[in-house]
Every structure is written in C-alpha cells, then in structure tokens.
C-alpha positions in Angstrom: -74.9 19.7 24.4 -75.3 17.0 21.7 -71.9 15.5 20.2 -73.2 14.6 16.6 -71.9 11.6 14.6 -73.2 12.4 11.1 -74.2 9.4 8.8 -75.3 9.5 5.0 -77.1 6.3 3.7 -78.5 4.8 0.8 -76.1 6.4 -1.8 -73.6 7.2 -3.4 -76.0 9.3 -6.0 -74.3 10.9 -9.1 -75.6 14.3 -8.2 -76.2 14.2 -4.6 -73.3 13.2 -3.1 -70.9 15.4 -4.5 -73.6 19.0 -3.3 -73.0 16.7 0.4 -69.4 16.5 0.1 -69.3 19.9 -0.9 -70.9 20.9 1.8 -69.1 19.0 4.4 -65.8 20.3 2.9 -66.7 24.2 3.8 -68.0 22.9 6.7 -64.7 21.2 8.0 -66.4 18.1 8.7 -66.4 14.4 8.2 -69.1 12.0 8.4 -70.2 8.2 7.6 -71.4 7.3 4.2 -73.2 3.5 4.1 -73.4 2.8 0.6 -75.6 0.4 -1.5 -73.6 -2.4 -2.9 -76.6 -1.3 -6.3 -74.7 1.8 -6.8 -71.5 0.6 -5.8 -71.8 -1.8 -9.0 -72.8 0.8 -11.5 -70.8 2.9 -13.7 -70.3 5.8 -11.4 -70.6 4.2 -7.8 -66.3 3.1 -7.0 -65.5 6.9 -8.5 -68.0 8.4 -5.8 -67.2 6.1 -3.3 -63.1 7.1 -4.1 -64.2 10.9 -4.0 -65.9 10.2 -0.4 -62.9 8.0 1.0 -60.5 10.6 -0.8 -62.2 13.8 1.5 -61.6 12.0 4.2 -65.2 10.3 4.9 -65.8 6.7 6.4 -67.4 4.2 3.9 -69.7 1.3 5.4 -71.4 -1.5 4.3 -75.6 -0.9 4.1 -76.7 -3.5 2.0 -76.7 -4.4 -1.8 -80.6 -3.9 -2.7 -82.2 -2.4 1.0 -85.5 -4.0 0.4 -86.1 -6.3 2.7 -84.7 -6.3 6.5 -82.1 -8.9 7.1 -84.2 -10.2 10.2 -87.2 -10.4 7.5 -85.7 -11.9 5.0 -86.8 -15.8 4.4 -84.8 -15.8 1.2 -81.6 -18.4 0.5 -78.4 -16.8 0.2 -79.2 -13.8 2.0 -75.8 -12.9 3.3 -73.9 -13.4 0.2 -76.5 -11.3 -1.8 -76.9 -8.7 0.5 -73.5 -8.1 2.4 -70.7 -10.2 0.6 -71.6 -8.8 -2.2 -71.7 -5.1 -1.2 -68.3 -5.8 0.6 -66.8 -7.1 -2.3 -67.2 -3.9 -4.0 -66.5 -1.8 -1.0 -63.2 -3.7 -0.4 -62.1 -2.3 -3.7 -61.8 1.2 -2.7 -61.8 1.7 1.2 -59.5 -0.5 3.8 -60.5 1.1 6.5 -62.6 -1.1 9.5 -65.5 -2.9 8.3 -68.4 -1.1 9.4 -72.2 -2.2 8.0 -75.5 -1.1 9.2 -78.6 -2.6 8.8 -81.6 -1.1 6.7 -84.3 -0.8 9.2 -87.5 -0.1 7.0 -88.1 3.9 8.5 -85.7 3.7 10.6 -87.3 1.2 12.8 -85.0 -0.9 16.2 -85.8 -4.3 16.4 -85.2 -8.2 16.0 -85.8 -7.5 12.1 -82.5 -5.8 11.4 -80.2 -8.9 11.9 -80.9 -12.7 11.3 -78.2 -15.3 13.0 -76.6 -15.8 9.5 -75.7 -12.2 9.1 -74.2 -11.8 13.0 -72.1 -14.7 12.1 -70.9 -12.7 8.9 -70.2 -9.8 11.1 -68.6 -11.7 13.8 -66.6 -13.7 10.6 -65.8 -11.0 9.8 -64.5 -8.5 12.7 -67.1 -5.9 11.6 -68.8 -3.4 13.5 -72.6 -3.0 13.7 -73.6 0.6 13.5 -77.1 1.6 14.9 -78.8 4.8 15.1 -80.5 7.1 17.7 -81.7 10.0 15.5 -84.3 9.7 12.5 -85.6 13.1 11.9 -87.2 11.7 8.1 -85.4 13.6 5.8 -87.3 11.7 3.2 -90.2 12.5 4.4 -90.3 16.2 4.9 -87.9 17.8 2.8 -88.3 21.1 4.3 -88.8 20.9 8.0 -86.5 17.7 8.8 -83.9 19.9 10.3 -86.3 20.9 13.5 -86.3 17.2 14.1 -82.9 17.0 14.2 -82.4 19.8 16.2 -84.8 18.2 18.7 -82.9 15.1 18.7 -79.8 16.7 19.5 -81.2 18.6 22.5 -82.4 15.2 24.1 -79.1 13.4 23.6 -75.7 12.9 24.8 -74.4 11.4 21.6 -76.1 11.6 18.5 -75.7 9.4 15.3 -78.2 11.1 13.0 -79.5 9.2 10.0 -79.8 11.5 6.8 -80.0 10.3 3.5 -77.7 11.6 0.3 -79.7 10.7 -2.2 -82.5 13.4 -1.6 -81.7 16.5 -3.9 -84.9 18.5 -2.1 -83.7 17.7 1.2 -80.3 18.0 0.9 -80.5 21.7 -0.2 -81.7 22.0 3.8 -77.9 20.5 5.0 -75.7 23.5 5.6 -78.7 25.2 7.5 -79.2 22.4 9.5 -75.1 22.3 10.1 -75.3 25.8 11.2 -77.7 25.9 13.5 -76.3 22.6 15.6 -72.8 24.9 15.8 -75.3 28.0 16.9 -76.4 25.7 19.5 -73.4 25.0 20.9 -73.3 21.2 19.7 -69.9 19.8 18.4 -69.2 17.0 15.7 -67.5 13.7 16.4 -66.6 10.5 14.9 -67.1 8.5 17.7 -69.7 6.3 18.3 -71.9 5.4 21.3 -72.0 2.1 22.7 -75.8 1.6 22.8 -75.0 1.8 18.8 -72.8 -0.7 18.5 -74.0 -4.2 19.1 -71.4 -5.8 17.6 -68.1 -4.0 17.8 -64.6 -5.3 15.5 -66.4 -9.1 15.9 -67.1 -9.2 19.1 -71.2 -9.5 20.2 -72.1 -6.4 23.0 -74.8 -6.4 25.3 -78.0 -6.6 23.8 -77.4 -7.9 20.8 -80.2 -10.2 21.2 -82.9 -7.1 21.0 -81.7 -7.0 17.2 -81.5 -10.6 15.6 -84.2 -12.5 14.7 -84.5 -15.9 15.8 -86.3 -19.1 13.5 -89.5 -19.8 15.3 -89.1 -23.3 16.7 -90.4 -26.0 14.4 -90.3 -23.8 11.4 -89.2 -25.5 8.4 -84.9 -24.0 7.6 
C-alpha cells in the first residue's frame, strides 16, 4: 500500500482552490499547494494563498510565469524573474520551509528542470527541491485521470501525485479519487521520499546532476 503525498500546482485560482480546500477539509487532509508567483501578484492570490496556509496546507515556490523550464531557459535574469520574485510574494504570507519545485513541461524528469543559477538559489537559500513520481494528466483527461492515479499508487511505496487546482472539470473528480485510495487501503502523508528531493534545506543529494542543465562547453554566457 501507497503512502500518498498530495500536491496541487499551478494555482491559487479564485474558484478552484477554494472547491479543493473544501474538499480536503471533509476529507481530513493536508496537502502541498506550489503556487505561481502570476497569481500570487494579483488581486486575489495573498487572500488564497492565506486561506490555504490558514487550513493548514504547505505553500511552495513553482515559479512566477511556468513557461519555460529553468534548465531551458537562455534568458538573463532568470532566477530573479522566476523564483525571487515568486518568493517575494510567498514570504509575505507563509514562513514555513522554503520549498520550490520545478515546472517540468508535462511532467517531464530531466536536466531541463534546473540550470546551475537556480541550484545556487536553492542552495542560497536552504530550500528544498520537491520532485514528483506520479502524473496521472489531470489536464489532460478530466474524467478518467483518477484510474491513473490509482495505478500509480499500486506500483509505489511513496507517492507524490501531481494534480493541478486550477482545473474546474477535473477537479469535480477529487473526492472520488480520495475515496477510492482510502478504499484501497492507501494512507496520506506529508512526508516526502528521498528520490524527490534533490536538494533538501540547501544541501545538494545524490543525483542532483540528472536534473541541472549544464552550458555546453564553448557556448557564448
């Protein structure tokens, strides 16, 4: 049986999240939200991001735009735009440990995630890099994600599922999905495994190098 680390990212949404949180709170459980610094910085973003800290969720760092992987990204100022930025805002409401993850593109594992810059942010920083092992596509099918899920969870020791709050379709699908991981026999934690965590509180793990992309020797900086 599965223990299930449940992660939310690419909101806070002004609709969305709350149906989640609501959800969650009948449910008895807790789970990670990594937010978008882009939502963070609008109107409504802090007074979601207070109502997820205030239930007693985890808030982490996912990026300010999540367009372009931080391995991918040729762009000047990267860091700052992407992850100061977002941290800045985050900092306001939640002082809890800084925890970020990575936009993968499809929830993709590779050197793109990370470029050298950013692990020195995170390392800077004492944050913890928080992977994934489960992408069952809520985005992509609305309706049937949860058999994926399920899958996942049969296969693995420790799963940290990616699901999305920002899908009102999909989202309607939660609670079942909940459900049938407790009829299963699975149980929820907030713990995380190590082959998530590539950097943990600042300090580099083994295999960090699978994740961070390196300049190709002789390339112009």
């Amino acid at each position: 049986m599965a223990q299930v680390h449940l992660t939310f990212d690419n909101g806070p949404h002004q609709t969305v999240t709350a149906e989640v949180l609501s959800v969650l709170e009948r449910r008895g459980l807790t789970a990670t939200f990594f937010v978008l610094g882009k939502h963070l910085a609008t109107p409504w973003g802090l007074d979601l991001a207070k109502r997820i800290r205030d239930a007693g969720h985890r808030l982490g760092n996912h990026s300010f735009n999540h367009e372009t992987p931080l391995g991918d990204d040729p762009g000047q100022h990267v860091v700052d735009r992407e992850l100061t930025a977002t941290q800045d805002l985050l900092d306001q409401v939640w002082d809890g440990p800084l925890w970020f993850r990575p936009f993968g593109g499809g929830g993709k594992l590779g050197p793109h995630l990370l470029s050298l810059d950013a692990v020195d942010w995170l390392i800077d920083r004492e944050a913890t890099c928080v992977l994934w092992n489960s992408v069952p596509g809520d985005w992509l099918d609305a309706q049937d994600w949860p058999d994926q899920a399920l899958a996942d969870a049969e296969r693995l020791e420790h799963d940290v599922i990616v699901l999305h709050d920002i899908l009102p379709e999909a989202m309607t699908r939660l609670d079942v999905f909940l459900g049938a991981l407790v009829d299963r026999g699975h149980t929820f934690t907030d713990g995380l495994p190590a082959d998530c965590l590539p950097i943990v509180d600042g300090a580099p793990q083994q295999g960090l190098e699978r994740f961070v992309s390196r300049p190709t020797p002789g390339a112009a900086p």
